[in-house]
C-alpha positions as CSV (number, residue, x, y, z in Angstrom):
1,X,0.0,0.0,0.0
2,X,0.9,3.5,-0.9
3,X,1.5,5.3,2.4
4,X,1.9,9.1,3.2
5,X,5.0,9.8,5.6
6,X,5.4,13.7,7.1
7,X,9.1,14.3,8.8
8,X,10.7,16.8,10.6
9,X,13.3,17.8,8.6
10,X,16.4,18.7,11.0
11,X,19.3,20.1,9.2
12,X,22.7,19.8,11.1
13,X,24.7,22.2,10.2
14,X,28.1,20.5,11.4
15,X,27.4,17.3,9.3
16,X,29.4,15.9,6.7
17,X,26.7,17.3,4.5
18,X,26.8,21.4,5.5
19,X,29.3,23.5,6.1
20,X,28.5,25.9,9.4
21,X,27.5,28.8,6.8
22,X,25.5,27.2,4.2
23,X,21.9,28.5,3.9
24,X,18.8,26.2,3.7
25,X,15.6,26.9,2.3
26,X,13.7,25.9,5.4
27,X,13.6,26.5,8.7
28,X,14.0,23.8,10.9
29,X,10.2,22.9,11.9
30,X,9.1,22.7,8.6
31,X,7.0,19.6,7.2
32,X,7.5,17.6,4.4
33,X,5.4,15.0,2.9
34,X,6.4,12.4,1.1
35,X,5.0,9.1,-1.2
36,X,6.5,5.8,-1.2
37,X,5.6,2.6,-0.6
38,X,7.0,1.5,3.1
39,X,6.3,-2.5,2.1
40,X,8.5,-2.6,-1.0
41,X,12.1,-3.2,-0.6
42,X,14.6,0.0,-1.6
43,X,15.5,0.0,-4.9
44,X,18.6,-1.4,-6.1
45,X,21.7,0.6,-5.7
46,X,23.3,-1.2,-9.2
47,X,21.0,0.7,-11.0
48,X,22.7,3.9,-10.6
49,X,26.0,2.4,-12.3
50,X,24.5,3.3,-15.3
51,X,25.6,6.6,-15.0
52,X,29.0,4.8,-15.7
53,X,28.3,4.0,-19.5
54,X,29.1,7.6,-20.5
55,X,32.6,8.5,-19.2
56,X,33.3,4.4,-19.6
57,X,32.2,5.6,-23.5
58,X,34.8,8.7,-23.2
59,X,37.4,7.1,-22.6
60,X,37.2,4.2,-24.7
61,X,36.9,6.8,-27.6
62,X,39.6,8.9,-26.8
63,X,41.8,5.4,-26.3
64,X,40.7,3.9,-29.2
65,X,40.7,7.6,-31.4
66,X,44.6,7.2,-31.2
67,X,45.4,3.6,-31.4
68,X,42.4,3.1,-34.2
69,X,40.7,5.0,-36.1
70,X,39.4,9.0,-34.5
71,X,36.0,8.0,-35.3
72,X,35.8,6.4,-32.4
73,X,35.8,9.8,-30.5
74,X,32.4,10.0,-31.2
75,X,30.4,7.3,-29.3
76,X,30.3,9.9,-26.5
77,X,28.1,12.2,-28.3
78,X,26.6,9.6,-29.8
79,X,25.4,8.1,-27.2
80,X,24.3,10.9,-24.7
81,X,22.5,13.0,-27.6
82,X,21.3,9.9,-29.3
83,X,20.4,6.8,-27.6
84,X,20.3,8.4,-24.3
85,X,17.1,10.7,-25.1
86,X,15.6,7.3,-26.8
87,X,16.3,5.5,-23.1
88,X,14.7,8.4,-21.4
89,X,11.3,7.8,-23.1
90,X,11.5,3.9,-23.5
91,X,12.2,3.2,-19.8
92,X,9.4,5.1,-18.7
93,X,8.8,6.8,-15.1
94,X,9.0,5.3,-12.0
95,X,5.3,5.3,-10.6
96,X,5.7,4.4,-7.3
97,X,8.8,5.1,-5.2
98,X,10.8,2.5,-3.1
99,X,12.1,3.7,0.8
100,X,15.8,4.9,0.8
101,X,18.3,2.7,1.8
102,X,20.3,2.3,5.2
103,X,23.5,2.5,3.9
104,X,24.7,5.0,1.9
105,X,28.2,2.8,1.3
106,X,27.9,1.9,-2.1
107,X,26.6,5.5,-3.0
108,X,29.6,7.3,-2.0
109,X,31.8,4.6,-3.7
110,X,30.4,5.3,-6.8
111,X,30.7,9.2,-6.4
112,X,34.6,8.6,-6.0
113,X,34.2,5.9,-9.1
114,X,33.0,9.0,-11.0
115,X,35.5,11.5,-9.8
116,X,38.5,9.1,-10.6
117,X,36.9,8.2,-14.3
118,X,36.6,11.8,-14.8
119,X,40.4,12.3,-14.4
120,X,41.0,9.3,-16.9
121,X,38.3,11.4,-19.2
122,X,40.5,14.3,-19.5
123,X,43.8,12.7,-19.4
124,X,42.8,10.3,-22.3
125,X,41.5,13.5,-24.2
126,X,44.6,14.9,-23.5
127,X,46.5,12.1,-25.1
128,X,44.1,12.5,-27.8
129,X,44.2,16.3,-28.8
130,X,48.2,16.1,-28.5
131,X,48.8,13.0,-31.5
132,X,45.1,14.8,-33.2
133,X,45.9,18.4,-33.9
134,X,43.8,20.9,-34.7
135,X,41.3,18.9,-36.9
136,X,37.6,18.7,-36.7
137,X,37.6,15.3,-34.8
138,X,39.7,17.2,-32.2
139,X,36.2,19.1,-31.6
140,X,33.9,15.7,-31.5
141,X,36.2,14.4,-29.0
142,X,36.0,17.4,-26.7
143,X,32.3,17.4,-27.2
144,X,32.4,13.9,-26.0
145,X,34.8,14.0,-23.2
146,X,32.8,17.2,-22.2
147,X,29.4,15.6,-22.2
148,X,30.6,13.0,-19.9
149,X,32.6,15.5,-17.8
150,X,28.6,17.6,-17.1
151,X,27.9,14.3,-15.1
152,X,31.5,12.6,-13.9
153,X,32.6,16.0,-13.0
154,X,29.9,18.5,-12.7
155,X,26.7,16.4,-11.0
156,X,29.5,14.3,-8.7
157,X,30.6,17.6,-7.5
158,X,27.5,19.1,-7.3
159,X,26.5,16.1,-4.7
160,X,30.0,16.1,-3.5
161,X,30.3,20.4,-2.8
162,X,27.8,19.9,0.1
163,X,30.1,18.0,1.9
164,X,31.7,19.9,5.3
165,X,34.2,22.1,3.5
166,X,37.8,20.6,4.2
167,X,36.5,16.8,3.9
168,X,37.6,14.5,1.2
169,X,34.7,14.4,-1.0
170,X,34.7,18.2,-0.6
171,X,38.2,18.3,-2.0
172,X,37.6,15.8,-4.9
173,X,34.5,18.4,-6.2
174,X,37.5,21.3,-5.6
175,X,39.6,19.0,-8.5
176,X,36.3,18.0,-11.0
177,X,35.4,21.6,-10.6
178,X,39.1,22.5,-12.0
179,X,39.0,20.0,-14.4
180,X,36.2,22.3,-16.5
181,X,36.9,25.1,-15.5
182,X,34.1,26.3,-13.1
183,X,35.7,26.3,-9.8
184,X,33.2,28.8,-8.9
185,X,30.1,26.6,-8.7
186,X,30.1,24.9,-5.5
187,X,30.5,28.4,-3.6
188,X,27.8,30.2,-5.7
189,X,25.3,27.1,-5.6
190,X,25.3,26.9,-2.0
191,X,25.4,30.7,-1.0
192,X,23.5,32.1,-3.8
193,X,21.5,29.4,-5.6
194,X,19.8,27.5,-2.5
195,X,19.4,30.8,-1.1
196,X,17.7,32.8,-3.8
197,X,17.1,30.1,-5.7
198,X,13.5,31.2,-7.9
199,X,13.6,34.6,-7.2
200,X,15.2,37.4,-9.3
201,X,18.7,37.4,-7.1
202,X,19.1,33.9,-8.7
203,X,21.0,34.5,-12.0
204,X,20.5,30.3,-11.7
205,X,16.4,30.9,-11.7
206,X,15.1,31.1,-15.6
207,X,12.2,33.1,-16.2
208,X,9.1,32.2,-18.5
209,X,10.0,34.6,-21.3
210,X,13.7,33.1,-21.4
211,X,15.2,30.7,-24.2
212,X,17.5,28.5,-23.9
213,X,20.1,30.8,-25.3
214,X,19.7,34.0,-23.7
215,X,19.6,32.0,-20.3
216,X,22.7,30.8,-21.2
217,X,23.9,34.1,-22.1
218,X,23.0,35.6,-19.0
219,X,23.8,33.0,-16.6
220,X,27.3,32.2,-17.2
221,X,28.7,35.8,-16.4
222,X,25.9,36.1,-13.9
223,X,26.9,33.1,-11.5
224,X,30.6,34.3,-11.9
225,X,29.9,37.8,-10.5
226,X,27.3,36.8,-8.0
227,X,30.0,34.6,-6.7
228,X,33.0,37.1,-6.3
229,X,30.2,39.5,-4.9
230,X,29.4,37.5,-1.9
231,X,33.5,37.0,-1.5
232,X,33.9,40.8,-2.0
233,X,30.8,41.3,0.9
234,X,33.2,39.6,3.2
235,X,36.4,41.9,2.6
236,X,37.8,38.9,-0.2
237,X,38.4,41.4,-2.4
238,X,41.1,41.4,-5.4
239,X,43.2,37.8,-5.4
240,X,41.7,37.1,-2.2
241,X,38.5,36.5,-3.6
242,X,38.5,32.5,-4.5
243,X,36.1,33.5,-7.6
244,X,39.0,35.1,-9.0
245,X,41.9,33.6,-7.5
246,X,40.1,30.3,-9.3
247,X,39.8,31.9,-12.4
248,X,43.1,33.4,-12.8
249,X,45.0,30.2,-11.7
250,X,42.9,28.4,-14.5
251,X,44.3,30.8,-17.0
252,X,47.7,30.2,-16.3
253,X,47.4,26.3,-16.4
254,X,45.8,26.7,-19.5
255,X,48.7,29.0,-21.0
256,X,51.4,26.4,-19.7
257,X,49.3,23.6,-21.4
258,X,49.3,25.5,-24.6
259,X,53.2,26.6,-25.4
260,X,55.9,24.8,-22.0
261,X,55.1,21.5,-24.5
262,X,56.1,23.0,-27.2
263,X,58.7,25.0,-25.9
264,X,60.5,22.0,-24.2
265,X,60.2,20.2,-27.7
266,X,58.0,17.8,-26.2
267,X,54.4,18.4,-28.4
268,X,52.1,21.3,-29.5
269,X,50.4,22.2,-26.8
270,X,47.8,24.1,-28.2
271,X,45.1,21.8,-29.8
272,X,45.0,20.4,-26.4
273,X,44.6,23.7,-24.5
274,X,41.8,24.2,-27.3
275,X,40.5,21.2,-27.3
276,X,39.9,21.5,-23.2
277,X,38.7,24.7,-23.7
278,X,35.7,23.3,-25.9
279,X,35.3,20.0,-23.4
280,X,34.9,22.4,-20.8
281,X,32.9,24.5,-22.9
282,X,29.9,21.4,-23.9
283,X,30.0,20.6,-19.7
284,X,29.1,23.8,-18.3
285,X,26.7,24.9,-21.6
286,X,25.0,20.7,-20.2
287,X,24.9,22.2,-16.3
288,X,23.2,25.3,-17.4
289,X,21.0,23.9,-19.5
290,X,19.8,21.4,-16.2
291,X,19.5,24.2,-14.2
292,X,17.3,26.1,-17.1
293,X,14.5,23.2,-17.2
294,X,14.8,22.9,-13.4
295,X,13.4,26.1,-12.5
296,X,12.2,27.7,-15.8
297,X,9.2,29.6,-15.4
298,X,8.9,29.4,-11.3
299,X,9.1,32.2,-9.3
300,X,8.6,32.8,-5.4
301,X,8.8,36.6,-4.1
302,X,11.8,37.0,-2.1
303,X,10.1,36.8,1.7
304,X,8.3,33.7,0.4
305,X,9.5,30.8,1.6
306,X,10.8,28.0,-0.9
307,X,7.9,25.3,-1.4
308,X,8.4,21.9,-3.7
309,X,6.3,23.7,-6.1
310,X,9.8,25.9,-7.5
311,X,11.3,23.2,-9.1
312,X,10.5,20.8,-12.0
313,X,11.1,17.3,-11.5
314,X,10.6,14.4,-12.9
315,X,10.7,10.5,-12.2
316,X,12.0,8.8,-15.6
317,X,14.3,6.2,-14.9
318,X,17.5,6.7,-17.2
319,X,17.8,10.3,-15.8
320,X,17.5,9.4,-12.3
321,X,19.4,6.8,-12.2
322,X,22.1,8.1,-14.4
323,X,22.9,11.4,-12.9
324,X,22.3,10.6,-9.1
325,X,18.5,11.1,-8.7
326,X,19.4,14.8,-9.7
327,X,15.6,14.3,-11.6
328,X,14.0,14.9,-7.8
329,X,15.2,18.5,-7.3
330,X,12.0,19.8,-5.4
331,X,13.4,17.4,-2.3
332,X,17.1,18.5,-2.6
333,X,16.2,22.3,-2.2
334,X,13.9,21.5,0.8
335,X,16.6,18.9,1.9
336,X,20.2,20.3,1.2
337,X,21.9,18.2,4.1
338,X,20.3,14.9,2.6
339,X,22.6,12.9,-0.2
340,X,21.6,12.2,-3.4
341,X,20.2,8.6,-2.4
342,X,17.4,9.5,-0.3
343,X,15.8,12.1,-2.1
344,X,12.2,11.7,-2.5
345,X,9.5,12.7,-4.6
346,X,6.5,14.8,-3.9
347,X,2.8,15.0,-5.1
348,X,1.8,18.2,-6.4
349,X,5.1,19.5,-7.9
350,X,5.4,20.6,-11.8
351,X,6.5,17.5,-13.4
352,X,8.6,17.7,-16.6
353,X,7.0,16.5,-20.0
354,X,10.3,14.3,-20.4
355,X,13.4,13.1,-19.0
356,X,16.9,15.6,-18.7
357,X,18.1,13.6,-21.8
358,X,15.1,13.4,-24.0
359,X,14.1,17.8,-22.8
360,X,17.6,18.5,-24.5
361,X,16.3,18.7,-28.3
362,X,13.1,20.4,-27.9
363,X,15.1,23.2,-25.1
364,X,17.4,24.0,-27.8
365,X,14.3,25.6,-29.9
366,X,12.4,27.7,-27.4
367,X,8.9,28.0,-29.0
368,X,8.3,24.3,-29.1
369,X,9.6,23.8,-25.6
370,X,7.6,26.9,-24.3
371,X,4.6,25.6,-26.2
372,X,5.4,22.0,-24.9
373,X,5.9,23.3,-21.1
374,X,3.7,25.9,-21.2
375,X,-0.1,24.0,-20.0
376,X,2.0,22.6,-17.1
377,X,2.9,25.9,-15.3
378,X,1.1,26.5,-12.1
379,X,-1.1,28.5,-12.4
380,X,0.2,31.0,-10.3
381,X,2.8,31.3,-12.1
């Protein structure tokens, strides 16, 4: 039998999961309710290891793109704009969810498992790019390595970044951040995003009127400088600020990449500073893009509290279980101490008309996805 649970939701700030300064949407008394099923077993935890198949894919491309044939490079893209979006709609939504599990073990295992295939990502695209050049396959491989990077790097350290600041995890998301250049994320998602997240402070937040493209425009520069602004607010001003401390020591590993190789007579450098440019490039362009179809179109006035009906989710399978249950975003806003594992899903919030994958193609032409989304805004909205 379907069963209706309502928790107190406690948020410990000196848990692994928050740092002693990172706001929460809720206060401590509010009440949540969820839906599952109490007499089903959890779901199993193997399922999320299909989140593996992309970076897996990366890698085998950029390996087999030097030893073989550069076509190879491709399967990435491939694969995550092609089959991926097909997967989405053929494996359905989950209609009725399963209770958490006790142990988060194999979870956190296979957030390191990410991380450490992330670094083999970018290190076999390095390979790649140095024996490629600057040719046109040199771009499908970065798009490739950078698709998989938006999940291995960008979603692991997303789940990773609100770890207590200092810990392990937290460190690994410091080094996937790096690795696309967007060291800036974890510091502006928890002190601006979760904050402000649906109102007009949150550069993050999409409004109705917004494409695809102009949010991607405006969001980019927007987290950047919403970041250094909350470093500058506490006297972090100039290199002190970690938004540009990040930034400029990104810069210079990028110029040593592109000309100490071929200065030392080693390799040109420069098709694989380019082609890390462009990986990086694809991964943040993917983030944004989730962060567009996760909030487009729902506002809350500033003094109003966040409820579960500011964020889209959605319950199909090969996005949830591919990119850590990011799919039930309503629960991680009201939750921000809870990992990615025992998010839950709520009646009543605005559900997606597809999964992440299968939203990409109609996003990337705003009147059919306005026109698709549209009939399932609140109406208050």
């Amino acid at each position: 039998t379907r069963v209706t649970r309502t928790a107190k939701q406690l948020y410990h700030r000196k848990s692994l999961r928050l740092g002693p300064s990172t706001p929460i949407c809720m206060s401590e008394a509010a009440l949540v309710t969820q839906n599952y099923d109490d007499t089903l077993s959890p779901e199993p935890w193997a399922f999320h290891l299909l989140g593996l198949i992309t970076p897996i894919l990366a890698i085998s491309g950029n390996i087999l793109g030097v030893i073989e044939n550069q076509a190879y490079v491709a399967m990435g893209v491939v694969f995550v704009w092609g089959v991926a979006p097909i997967l989405d709609i053929v494996m359905g939504e989950s209609k009725v969810a399963r209770p958490p599990r006790e142990s988060g073990t194999p979870f956190e295992v296979l957030l390191w498992v990410h991380g450490i295939l992330q670094i083999v990502v970018v290190a076999t695209f390095f390979v790649f790019a140095a024996e490629e050049g600057m040719t046109w396959w040199l771009v499908v491989g970065a798009l490739s390595s950078g698709l998989s990077a938006a999940a291995s790097a960008i979603v692991t350290a997303h789940e990773l970044g609100h770890k207590k600041r200092g810990s392990p995890g937290w460190r690994l998301a410091r080094v996937l951040l790096f690795s696309v250049h967007y060291t800036h994320f974890t510091y502006e998602h928890n002190h601006v995003h979760h904050k402000w997240v649906s109102t007009a402070k949150d550069s993050a937040s999409a409004e109705a009127h917004q494409g695809l493209w102009s949010f991607w425009m405006s969001t980019i520069p927007g987290q950047f400088f919403s970041s250094a602004s909350v470093h500058n607010k506490k006297g972090k001003t100039g290199l002190s600020n970690p938004t540009y401390r990040g930034l400029l020591l990104q810069m210079v590993t990028l110029f040593a990449i592109a000309f100490l190789p071929g200065m030392l007579g080693y390799f040109d450098g420069i098709p694989v500073a380019v082609g890390w440019l462009v990986m990086s490039g694809i991964a943040i362009l993917t983030l944004e893009y989730v962060n567009y179809i996760r909030h487009w179109g729902l506002r809350r006035s500033e003094d109003e509290r966040f409820a579960k009906e500011h964020s889209w989710n959605t319950e199909a399978r090969w996005s949830r279980w591919s990119l850590l249950e990011l799919t039930r975003h309503s629960d991680h806003h009201l939750r921000a101490s809870v990992p990615f594992w025992k998010l839950r899903p709520y009646e009543g919030t605005p559900e997606l008309r597809w999964g992440y994958y299968a939203s990409w193609w109609p996003c990337l032409v705003p009147p059919i996805w306005k026109r698709a989304m549209a009939s399932r805004l609140p109406d208050n909205q």
